[in-house]
Structure formats: structure tokens, C-alpha cells
C-alpha positions as CSV (number, residue, x, y, z in Angstrom):
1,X,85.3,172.1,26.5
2,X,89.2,173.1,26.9
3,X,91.1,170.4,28.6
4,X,93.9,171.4,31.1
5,X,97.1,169.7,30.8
6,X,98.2,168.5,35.0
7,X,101.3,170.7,35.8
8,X,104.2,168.1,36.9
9,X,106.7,169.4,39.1
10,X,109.9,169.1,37.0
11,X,111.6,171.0,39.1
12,X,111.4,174.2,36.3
13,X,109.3,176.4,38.3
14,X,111.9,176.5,40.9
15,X,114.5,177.8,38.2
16,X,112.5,179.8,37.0
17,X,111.9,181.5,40.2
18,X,115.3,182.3,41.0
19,X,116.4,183.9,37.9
20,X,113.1,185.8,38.1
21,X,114.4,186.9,41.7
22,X,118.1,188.1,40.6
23,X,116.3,189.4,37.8
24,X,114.7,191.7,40.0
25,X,117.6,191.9,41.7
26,X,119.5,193.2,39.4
27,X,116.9,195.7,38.5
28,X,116.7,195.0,34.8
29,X,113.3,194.4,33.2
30,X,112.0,191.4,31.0
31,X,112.7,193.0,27.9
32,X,116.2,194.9,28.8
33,X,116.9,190.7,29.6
34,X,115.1,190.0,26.5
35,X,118.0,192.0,24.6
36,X,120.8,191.0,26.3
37,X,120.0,187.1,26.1
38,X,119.8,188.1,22.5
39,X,115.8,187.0,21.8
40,X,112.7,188.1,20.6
41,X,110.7,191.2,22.9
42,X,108.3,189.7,25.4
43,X,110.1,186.0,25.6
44,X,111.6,186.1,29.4
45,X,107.9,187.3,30.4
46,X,106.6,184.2,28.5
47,X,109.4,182.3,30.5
48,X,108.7,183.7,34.1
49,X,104.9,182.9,33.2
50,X,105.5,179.3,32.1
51,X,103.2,179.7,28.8
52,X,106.7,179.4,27.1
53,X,110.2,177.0,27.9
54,X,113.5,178.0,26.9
55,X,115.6,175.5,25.1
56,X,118.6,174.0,27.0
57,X,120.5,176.3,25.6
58,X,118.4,179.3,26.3
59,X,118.4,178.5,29.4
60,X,122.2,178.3,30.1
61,X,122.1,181.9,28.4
62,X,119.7,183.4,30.4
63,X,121.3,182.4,33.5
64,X,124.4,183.4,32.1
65,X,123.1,187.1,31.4
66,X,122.4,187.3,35.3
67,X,125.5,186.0,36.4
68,X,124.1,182.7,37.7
69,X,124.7,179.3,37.5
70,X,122.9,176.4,36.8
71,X,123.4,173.5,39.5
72,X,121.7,169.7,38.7
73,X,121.2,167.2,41.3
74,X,121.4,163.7,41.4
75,X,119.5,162.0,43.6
76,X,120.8,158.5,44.4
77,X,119.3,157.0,47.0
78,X,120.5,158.9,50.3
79,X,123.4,160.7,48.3
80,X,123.2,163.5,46.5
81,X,125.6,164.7,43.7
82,X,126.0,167.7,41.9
83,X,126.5,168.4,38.5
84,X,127.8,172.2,37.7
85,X,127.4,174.4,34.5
């Protein structure tokens, strides 16, 4: 029997959702983002469909390639700080 692996909300799903949005945006398919990020044909679908992660890295680029940027929260108590890239 295949076990399932729980999903945990990391908060990557969110991400992932947005770029997918100015992706669409911007009217440019997976794989015309797939070349301009610079990897492999069929990886930003793998992304947008969470069987796949981008590395840190990756992930900076990608955003990069849509003109976005990548905002992290600190939650500290009742305050929250952010953190830009």
C-alpha cells in the first residue's frame, strides 16, 4: 500500500501561487519561463504542481524572471518584521 506523506503548510504553496498568477499575467507559458530561468523543459510545471521544489536559489530566479520579489515574515509575538530580497 502507497503511503501519503501529510502536506504541512510551509507557507510554499502561497509562493507558489503568486508567481503562478504573474505568470499568467504576464502571458508567458511554463516552458517560455522554463528558458528564461535558465532550467530544464517542464520544471516550473513540476514547481506550480508541487511534485517538484526549487532550490533557494531557484527560487529567487524565478521570481526574478517575473519581476517579483520575495518578502519573509517574522512573526514575533504581536509584531511582524519583514525581511526583503
Amino acid at each position: 500500500m502507497k503511503q501519503v506523506k501529510p502536506k504541512i503548510d510551509d507557507g510554499f504553496t502561497d509562493v507558489v501561487q503568486q508567481l503562478r498568477g504573474l505568470r499568467e499575467k504576464k502571458q508567458l507559458s511554463q516552458r517560455a519561463l522554463d528558458h528564461i530561468i535558465g532550467v530544464t523543459d517542464g520544471v516550473v510545471g513540476k514547481w506550480e504542481a508541487d511534485t517538484r521544489r526549487p532550490s533557494s536559489y531557484l527560487l529567487s530566479c524565478w521570481a526574478q524572471a517575473l519581476g517579483a520579489r520575495i518578502t519573509l515574515e517574522e512573526k514575533d509575538g504581536d509584531e511582524t518584521q519583514s525581511i526583503s530580497a
